[in-house]
N, C-alpha and C positions, 0 to 999 in steps of 0.2 A: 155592019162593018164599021161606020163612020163611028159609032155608039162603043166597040169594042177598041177601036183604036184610043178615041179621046181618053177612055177609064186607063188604057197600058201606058199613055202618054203622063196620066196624072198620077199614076202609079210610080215613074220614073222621077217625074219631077218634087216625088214629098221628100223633102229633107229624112236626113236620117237621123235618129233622134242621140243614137248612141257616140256618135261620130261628131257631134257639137259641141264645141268647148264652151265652159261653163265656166262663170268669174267667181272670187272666193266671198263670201258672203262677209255679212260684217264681224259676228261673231268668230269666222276662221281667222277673218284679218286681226282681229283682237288678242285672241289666241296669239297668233305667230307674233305679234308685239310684245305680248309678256314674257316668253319663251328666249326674245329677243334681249327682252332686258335682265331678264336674270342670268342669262349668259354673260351678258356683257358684266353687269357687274361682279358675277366670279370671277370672270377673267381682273378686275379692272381690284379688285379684291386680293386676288393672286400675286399681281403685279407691287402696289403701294406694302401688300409683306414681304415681300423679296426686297422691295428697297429699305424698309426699316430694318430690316436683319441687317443689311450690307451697312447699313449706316454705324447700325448699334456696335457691328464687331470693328468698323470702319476707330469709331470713339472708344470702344476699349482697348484697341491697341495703340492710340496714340497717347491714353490714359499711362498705360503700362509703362511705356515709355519714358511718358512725363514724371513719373511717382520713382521710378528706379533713378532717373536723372537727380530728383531731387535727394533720396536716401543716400545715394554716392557723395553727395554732399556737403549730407549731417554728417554720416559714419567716417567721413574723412577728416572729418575735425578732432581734438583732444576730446580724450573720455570729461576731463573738467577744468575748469580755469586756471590760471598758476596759481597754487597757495589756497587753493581751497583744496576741502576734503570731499572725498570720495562719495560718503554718504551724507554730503548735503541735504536739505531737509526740504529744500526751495529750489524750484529750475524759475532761473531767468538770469535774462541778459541786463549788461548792467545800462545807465542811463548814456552813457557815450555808444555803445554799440546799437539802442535802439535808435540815436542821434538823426542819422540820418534815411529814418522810416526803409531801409532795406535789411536783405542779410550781409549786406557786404564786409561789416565791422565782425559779424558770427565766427568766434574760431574755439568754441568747444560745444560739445554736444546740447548741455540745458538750453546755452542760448535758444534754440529751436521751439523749445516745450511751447505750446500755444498759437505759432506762426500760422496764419492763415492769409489767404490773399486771393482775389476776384478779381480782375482775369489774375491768373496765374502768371507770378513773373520770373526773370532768373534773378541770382543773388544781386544783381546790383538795382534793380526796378524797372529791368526793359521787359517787358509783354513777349511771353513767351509766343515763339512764332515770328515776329520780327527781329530777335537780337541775335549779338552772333558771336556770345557768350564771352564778350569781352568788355562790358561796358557800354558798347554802339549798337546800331541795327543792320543789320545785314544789305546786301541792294533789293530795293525794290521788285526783283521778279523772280527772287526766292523769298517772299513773307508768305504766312498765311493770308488766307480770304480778309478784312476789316471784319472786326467783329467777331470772326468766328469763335475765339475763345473766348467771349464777353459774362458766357452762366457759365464758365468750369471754375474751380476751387481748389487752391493748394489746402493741406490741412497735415500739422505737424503736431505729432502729440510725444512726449519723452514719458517711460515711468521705471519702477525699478520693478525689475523680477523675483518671482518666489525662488529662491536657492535651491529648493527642491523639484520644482517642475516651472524651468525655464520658460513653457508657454500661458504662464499665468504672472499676469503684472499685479504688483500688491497694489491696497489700497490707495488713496492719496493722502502722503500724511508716515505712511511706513518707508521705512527706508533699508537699505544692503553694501555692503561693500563689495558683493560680487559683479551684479549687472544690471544695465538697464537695457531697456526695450524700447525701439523706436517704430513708432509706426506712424505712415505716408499715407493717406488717404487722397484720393482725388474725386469729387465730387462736380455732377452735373444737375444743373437748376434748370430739367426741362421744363418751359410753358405748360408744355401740353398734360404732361405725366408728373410734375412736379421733381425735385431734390434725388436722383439718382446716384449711389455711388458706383463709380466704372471703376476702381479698382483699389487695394487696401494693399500695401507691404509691413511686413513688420520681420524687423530685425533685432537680435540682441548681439546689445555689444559687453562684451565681459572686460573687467577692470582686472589689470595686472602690474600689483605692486610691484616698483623697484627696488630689487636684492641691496 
């Protein structure tokens, strides 16, 4: 009896093998690390392209912006200087208008041909983003960021149009009495990605002899 009891006794007290938790070994731990990381960096992958999109359309609309401000402009100046002709052969402004390294003195279209500027500024030399299109700079807590416009680029190019198909600018060097073409470019000098253009306009302005 004593002999049948101890074995029922020992029989009670062996662990049960199936019912023991068990720790994860080192290779599951390993596993569930890499599994860990490549999760995280889709996610973390996911995230840094949703912000360079937001950025990217963030910079071509305030591109778009900047390039129509400035074509409003050109095209609002005289088609050419007083006393010059129409199919001038040379775009440039004369030595008093480039005088004061702005566009301020610019009042007909050639003057423009070649204008280029880093940061980008309005006609009279204030940093677009702080001025406040009169000359001065706006207050303080309506400027852009510092900086923030420091790699964008005005870029103004004038030429004359083929008579027959308005969207083709003749050579440099030919000339027309009907129209030229202006085109705004605004270009970005990312670090990372190098020289991007955010955005091109291009307009023709057609020349209408007075009767």
């Amino acid at each position: 009896m004593l002999a049948a009891t101890s074995t029922a006794g020992s029989r009670l007290t062996k662990p049960n093998a199936l019912s023991s938790p068990r720790g994860f070994t080192l290779v599951e731990a390993m596993v569930a690390l890499v599994i860990t990381a490549v999760a995280g960096s889709a996610l973390l992958l996911s995230i840094n392209s949703s912000m360079q999109l937001t950025r990217d359309s963030l910079e071509q609309t305030l591109a778009i912006g900047m390039a129509q401000q400035l074509m409003d402009e050109v095209v609002g100046s005289r088609y050419m200087a007083v006393g010059a002709a129409p199919d001038q052969a040379v775009f440039t402004a004369s030595a008093w208008e480039l005088q004061t390294g702005t566009r301020e003195r610019f009042d007909d279209i050639d003057d423009f041909d070649g204008w280029e500027t880093r940061p980008p500024e309005d006609r009279f030399g204030i940093a677009l983003g702080t001025d406040d299109g009169e000359g001065g700079q706006r207050h303080s807590n309506f400027r852009a960021p510092a900086g923030f416009f420091d790699n964008w680029q005005q870029q103004v190019h004038v030429s004359y149009v083929n008579p027959s198909d308005l969207s083709q600018s003749l050579p440099s060097g030919q000339t027309n009495r009907y129209g030229r073409a202006v085109e705004v470019r605004i270009v970005y000098d990312d670090p990372g990605r190098g020289p991007r253009e955010l955005t091109r306009l291009r307009r023709v302005v057609v020349y209408v002899p007075p009767l």
